[in-house]
C-alpha positions as CSV (number, residue, x, y, z in Angstrom):
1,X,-2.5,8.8,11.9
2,X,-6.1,9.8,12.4
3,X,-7.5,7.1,14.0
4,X,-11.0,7.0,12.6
5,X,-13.5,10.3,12.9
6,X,-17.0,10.4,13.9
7,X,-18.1,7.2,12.2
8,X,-16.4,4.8,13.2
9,X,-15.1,6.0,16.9
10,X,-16.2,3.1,19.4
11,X,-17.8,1.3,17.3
12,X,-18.5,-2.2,17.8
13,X,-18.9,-3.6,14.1
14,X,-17.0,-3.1,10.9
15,X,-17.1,-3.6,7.5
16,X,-15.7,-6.9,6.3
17,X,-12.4,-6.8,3.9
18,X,-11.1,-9.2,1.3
19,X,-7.6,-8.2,0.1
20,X,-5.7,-8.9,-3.2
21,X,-2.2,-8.8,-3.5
22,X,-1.9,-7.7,0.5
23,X,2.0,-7.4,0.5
24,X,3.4,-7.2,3.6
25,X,-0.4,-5.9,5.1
26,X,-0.1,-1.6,5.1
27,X,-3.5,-1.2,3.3
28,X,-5.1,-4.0,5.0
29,X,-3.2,-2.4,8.7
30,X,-4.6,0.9,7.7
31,X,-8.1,-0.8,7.3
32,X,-8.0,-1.8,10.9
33,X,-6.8,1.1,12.1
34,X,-9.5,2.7,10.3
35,X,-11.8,0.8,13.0
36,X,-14.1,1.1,9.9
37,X,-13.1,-2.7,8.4
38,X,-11.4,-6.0,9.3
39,X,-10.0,-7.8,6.9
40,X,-11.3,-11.3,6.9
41,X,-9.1,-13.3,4.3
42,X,-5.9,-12.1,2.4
43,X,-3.5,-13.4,-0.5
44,X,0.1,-12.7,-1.6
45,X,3.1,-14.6,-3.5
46,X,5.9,-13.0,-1.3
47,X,7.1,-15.7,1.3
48,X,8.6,-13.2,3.4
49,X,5.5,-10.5,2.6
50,X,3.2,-13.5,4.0
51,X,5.4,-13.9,6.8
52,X,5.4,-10.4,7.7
53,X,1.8,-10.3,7.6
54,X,1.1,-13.2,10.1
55,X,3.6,-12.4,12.4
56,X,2.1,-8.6,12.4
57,X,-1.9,-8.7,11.3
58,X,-2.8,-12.4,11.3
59,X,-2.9,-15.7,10.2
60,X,-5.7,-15.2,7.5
61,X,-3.4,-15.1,4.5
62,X,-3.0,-17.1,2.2
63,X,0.4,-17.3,0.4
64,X,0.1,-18.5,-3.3
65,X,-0.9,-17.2,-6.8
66,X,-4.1,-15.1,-7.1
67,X,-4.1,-16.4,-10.7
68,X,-4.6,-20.1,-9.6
69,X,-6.5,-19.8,-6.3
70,X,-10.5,-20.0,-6.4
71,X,-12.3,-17.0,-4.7
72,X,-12.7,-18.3,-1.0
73,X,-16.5,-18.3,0.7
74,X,-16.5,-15.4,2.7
75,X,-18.3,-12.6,3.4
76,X,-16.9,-9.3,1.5
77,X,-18.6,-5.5,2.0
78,X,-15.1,-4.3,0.5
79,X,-12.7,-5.7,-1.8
80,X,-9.0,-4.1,-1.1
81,X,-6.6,-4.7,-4.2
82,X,-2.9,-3.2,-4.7
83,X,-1.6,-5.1,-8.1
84,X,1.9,-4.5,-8.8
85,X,2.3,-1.7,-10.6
86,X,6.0,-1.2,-12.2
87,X,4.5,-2.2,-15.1
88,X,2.6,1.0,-15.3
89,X,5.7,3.0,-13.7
90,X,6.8,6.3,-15.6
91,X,10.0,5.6,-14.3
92,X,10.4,1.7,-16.0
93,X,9.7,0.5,-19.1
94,X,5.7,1.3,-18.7
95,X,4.9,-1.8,-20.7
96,X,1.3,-2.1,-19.1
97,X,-0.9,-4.5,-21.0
98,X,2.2,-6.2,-22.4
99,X,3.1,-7.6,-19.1
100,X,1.6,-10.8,-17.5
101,X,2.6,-8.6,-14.2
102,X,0.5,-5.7,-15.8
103,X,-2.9,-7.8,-16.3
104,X,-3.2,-9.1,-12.5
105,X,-6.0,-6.4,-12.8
106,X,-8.0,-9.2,-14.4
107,X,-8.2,-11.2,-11.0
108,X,-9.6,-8.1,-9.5
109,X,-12.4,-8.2,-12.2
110,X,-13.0,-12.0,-10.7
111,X,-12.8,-11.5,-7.6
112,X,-15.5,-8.5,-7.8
113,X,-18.0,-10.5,-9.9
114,X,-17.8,-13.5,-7.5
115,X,-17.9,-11.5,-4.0
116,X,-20.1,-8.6,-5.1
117,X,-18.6,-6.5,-2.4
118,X,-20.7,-3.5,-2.1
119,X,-17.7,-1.1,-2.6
120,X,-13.4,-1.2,-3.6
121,X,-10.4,0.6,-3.1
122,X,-7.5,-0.7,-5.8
123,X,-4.1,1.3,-5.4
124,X,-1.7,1.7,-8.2
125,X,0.5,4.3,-9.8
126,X,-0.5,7.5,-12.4
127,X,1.1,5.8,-15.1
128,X,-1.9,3.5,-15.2
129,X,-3.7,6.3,-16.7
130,X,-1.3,6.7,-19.8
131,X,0.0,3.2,-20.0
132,X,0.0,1.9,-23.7
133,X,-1.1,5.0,-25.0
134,X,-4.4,4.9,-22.5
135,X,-5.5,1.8,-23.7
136,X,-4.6,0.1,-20.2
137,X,-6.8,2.2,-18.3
138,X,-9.5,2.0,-20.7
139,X,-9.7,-1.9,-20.1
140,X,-8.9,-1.5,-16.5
141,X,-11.8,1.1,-15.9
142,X,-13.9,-1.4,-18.1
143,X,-13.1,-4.6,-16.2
144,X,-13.6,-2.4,-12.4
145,X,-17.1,-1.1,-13.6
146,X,-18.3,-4.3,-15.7
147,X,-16.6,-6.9,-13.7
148,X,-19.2,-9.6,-14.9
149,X,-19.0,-8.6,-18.2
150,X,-15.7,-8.4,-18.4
151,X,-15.0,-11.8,-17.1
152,X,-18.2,-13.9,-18.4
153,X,-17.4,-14.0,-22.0
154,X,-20.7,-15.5,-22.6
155,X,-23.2,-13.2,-21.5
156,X,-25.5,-16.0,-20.8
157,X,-23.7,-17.2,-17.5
158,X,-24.5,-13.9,-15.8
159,X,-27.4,-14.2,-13.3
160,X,-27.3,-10.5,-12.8
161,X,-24.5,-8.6,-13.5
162,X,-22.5,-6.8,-11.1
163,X,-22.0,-2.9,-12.0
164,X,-19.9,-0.4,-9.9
165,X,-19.6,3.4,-10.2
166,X,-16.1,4.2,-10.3
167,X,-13.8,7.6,-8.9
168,X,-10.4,7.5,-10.5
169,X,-8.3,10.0,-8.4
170,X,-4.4,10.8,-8.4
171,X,-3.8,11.9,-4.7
172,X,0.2,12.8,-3.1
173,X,-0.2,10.8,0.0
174,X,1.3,13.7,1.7
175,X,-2.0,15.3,1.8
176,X,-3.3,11.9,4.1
177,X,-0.9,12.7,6.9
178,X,2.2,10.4,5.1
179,X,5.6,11.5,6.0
180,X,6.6,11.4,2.7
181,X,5.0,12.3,-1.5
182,X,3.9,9.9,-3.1
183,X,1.6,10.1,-6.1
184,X,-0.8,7.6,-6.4
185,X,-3.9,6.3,-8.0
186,X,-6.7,5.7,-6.0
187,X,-9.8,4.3,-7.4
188,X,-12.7,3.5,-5.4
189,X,-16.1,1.8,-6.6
190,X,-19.1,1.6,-5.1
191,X,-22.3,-1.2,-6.2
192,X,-24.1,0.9,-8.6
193,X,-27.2,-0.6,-6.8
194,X,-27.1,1.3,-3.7
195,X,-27.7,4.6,-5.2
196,X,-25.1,6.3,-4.2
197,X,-21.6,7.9,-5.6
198,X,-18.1,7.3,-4.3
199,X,-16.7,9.5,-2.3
200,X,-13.7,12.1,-2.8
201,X,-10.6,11.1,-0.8
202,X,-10.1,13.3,2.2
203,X,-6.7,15.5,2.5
204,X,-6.6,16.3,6.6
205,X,-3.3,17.3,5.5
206,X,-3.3,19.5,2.6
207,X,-1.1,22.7,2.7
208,X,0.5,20.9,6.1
209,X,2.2,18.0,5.3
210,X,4.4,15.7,8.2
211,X,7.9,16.2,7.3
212,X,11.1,14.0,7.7
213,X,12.0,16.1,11.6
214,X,8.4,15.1,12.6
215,X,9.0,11.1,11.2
216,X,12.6,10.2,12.4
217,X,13.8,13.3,15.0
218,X,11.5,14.1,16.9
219,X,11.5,10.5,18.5
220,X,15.0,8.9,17.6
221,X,15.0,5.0,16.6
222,X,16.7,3.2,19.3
223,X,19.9,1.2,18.4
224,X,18.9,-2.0,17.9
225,X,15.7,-1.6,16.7
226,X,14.4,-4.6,14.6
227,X,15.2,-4.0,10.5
228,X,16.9,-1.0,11.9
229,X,20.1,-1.5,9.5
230,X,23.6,0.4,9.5
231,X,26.9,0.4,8.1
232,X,26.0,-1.4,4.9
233,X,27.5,1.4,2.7
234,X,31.0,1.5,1.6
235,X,33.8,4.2,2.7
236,X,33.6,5.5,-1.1
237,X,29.9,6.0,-0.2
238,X,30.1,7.6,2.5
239,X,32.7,9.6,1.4
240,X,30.6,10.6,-1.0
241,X,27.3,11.7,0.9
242,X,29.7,13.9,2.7
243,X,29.8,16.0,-0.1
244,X,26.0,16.4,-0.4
245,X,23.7,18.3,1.2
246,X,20.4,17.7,3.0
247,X,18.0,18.0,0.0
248,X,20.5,17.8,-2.6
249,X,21.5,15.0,-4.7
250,X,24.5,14.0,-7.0
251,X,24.2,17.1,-8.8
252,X,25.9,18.7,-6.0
253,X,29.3,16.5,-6.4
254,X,31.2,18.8,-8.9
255,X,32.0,17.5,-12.0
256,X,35.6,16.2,-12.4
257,X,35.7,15.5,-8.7
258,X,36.9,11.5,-8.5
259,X,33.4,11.0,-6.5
260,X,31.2,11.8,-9.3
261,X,28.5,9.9,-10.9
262,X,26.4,10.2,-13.5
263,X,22.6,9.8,-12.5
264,X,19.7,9.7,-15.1
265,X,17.0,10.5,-12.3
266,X,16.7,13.1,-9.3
267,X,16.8,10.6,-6.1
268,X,20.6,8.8,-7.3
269,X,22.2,9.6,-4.0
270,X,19.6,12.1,-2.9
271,X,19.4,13.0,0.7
272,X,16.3,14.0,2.9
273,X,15.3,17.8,3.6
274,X,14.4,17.5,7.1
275,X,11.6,20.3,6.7
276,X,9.9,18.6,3.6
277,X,8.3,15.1,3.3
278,X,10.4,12.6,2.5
279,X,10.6,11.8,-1.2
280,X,8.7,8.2,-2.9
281,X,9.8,5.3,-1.1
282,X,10.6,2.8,-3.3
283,X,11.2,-0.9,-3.4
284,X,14.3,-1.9,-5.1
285,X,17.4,-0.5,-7.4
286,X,20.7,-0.2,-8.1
287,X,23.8,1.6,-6.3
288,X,22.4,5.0,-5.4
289,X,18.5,4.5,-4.8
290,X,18.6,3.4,-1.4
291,X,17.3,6.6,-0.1
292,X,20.1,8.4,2.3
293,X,20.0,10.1,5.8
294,X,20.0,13.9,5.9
295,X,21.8,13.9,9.5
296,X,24.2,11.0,9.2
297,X,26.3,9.9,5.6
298,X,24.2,7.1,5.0
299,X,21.7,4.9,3.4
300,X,18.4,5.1,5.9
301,X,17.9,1.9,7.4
302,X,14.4,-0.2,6.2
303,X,13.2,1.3,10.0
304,X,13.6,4.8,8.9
305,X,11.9,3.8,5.4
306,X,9.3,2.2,7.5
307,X,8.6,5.1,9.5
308,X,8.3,7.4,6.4
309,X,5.6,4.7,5.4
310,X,3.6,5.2,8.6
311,X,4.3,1.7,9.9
312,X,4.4,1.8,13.9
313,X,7.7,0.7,14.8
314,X,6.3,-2.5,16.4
315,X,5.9,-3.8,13.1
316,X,8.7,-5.8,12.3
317,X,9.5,-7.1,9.1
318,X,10.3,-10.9,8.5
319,X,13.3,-12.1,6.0
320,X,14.0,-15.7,6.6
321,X,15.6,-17.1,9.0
322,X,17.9,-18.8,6.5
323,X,19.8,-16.6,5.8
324,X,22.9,-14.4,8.0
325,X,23.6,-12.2,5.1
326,X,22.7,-8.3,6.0
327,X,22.5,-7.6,2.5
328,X,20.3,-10.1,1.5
329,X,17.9,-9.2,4.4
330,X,17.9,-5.5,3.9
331,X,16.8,-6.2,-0.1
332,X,13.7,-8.6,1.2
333,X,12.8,-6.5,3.9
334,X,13.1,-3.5,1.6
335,X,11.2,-4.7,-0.6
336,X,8.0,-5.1,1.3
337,X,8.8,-1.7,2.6
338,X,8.4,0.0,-1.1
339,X,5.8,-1.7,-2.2
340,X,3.4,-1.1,0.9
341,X,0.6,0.8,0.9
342,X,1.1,3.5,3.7
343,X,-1.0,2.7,6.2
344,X,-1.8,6.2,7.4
345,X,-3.2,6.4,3.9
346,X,-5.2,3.4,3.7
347,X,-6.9,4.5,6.9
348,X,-8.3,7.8,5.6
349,X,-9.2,6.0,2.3
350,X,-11.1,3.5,4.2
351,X,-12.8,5.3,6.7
352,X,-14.0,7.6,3.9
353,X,-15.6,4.7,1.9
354,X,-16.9,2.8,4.8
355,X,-19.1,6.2,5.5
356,X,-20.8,6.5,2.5
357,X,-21.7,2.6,2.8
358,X,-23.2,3.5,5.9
359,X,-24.9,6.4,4.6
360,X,-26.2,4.0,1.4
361,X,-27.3,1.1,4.1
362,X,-24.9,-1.6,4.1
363,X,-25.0,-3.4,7.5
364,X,-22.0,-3.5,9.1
365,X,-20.8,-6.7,11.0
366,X,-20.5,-8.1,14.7
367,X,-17.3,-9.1,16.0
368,X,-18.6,-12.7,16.4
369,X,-19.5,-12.8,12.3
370,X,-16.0,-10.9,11.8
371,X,-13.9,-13.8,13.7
372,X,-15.8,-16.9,12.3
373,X,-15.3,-15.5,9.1
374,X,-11.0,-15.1,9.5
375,X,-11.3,-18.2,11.6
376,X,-10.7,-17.1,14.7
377,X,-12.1,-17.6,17.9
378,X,-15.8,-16.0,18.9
379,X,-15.0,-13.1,21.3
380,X,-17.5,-13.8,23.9
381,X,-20.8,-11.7,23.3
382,X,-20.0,-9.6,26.5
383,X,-16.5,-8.7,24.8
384,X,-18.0,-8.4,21.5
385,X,-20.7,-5.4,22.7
386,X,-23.2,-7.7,21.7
């Protein structure tokens, strides 16, 4: 991960972050990372997401329903937002609008008129774009630039609305320095006030992508290793991966042969190509979408997945300590994995739209106004830089 450029190197204040639907924290740990923002109050429905996030990023998150919860009092210069976006998925039903799941964008809209952060990233997938025929994105690109507007339906109660200028781009994370494609949407908005346009997402990686050797051989995963799970696949399984090659998929099983399946999509019991990025990481599915070792016969452990994801390996991944079933704790823990957002990703993102803030005026923060703000402690001014 590039840990910040010329910006943000050694420097004492930041930007500070609200973030919507913060899953298990790899856009708001990219943030950080970034050294360009700190994220100063979070929410999420996931117990074990929530858990994962205090245990790893801190105790500033709230778990409930964004739907219910009234916008907190705190300062925002950027508004981070990753709705759930299977609704909007090419590979699912694509329902969109239809969907109470698919109109979470709606709390964005709120949470942008009340905070007026001077600029946004929101995170989803490309199937936003073409979602109920286009007519999602139309009233998602209306509610992200009219946010006031959109939620005041009596223009009377705006004071002054809040405007933003919007880029909409579909980026392969890839290109950002993740171990792995995965097309996303990225759109980023910036106060229309400050005079200034969003700027185009960075690819430090274009043309020379990490690939699966760089991510999980180069520096093995110790045995052991926390949400490092193996042997949950069944002899047949195994059996089964045997017969297909790094790269290749079911496809390769020949027909006839008592281990074949039939697969409706390319990644049913796909293996990795060690020389190419993984392929999408995802969060849940049947038999034959866990994502499978190109080395070893074998699904990849949430670790491996993890790694693929850019997620240091000291971030470890809560399920509950209720439970003693493997299974059980692999599906939570993957879960959070699959619906991150990398958080090599987030950090170029980030870093890119904290430096045309800088370059439009917006002050960044002290340390000491960053911790009151999450509730911690005040470093003290010598330890702050102040």
């Amino acid at each position: 991960m590039q840990r910040g450029g010329s910006m943000t190197r050694g420097r004492q204040q930041r930007y500070a972050a609200v973030s919507l639907f913060a899953g298990c924290g790899g856009m708001d740990l990219g943030a950080e990372a970034s050294r360009a923002a700190k994220v100063v109050w979070a929410i999420d429905s996931d117990p074990w997401a929530v858990q994962t996030y205090q245990r790893n990023i801190g105790k500033h998150i709230v778990e409930g329903d964004v739907t219910t919860t009234p916008v907190p009092e705190v300062p925002c210069d950027v508004l981070l937002a990753g709705p759930p976006c299977q609704d909007y998925s090419t590979l699912w039903n694509h329902d969109g609008l239809k969907t109470a799941r698919g109109n979470l964008f709606r709390e964005v809209a709120r949470f942008l008129d009340a905070l007026r952060p001077a600029g946004f990233i929101l995170e989803n997938v490309p199937g936003l774009l073409s979602a109920n025929k286009g007519a999602a994105w139309t009233l998602v690109r209306h509610a992200l630039r009219s946010p006031s507007s959109f939620v005041h339906h009596d223009q009377r109660e705006i004071p002054t609305p809040v405007r933003y200028d919007l880029t909409a781009q579909v980026v392969d994370l890839a290109d950002l320095g993740v171990p792995q494609h995965r097309d996303r949407l990225i759109v980023v908005g910036v106060r229309r006030d400050l005079g200034i346009r969003p700027p185009a997402i960075p690819r430090p990686f274009a043309g020379n992508p990490r690939t699966v050797r760089e991510a999980l051989d180069e520096n093995p995963i110790r045995p052991g290793a926390p949400n490092h799970e193996i042997g949950l696949d069944s002899k047949v399984v195994v059996d089964r991966l045997k017969l297909i090659p790094p790269g290749g998929n079911f496809e390769h099983i020949p027909p006839g042969h008592p281990l074949a399946v039939k697969g409706l999509i390319s990644h049913v019991y796909r293996r990795l190509d060690p020389d190419k990025p993984s392929y999408t990481v995802i969060a849940g599915g049947g038999g034959g979408t866990h994502g499978y070792h190109h080395r070893e016969p074998r699904r990849l452990s949430n670790r491996e997945k993890a790694r693929l994801q850019g997620f240091p390996d000291d971030f470890v991944f809560e399920f509950g300590t209720e439970t003693r079933d493997l299974k059980s704790s692999y599906t939570r823990v993957r879960r959070q994995v699959g619906n991150a957002v990398p958080p090599t990703a987030a950090a170029v993102i980030v870093e890119a739209l904290a430096a045309t803030l800088a370059r439009a005026g917006v002050r960044a923060r002290t340390s000491r106004e960053l911790s009151a703000a999450s509730g911690k402690k005040p470093p003290s001014a010598r330890a702050a830089g102040e």
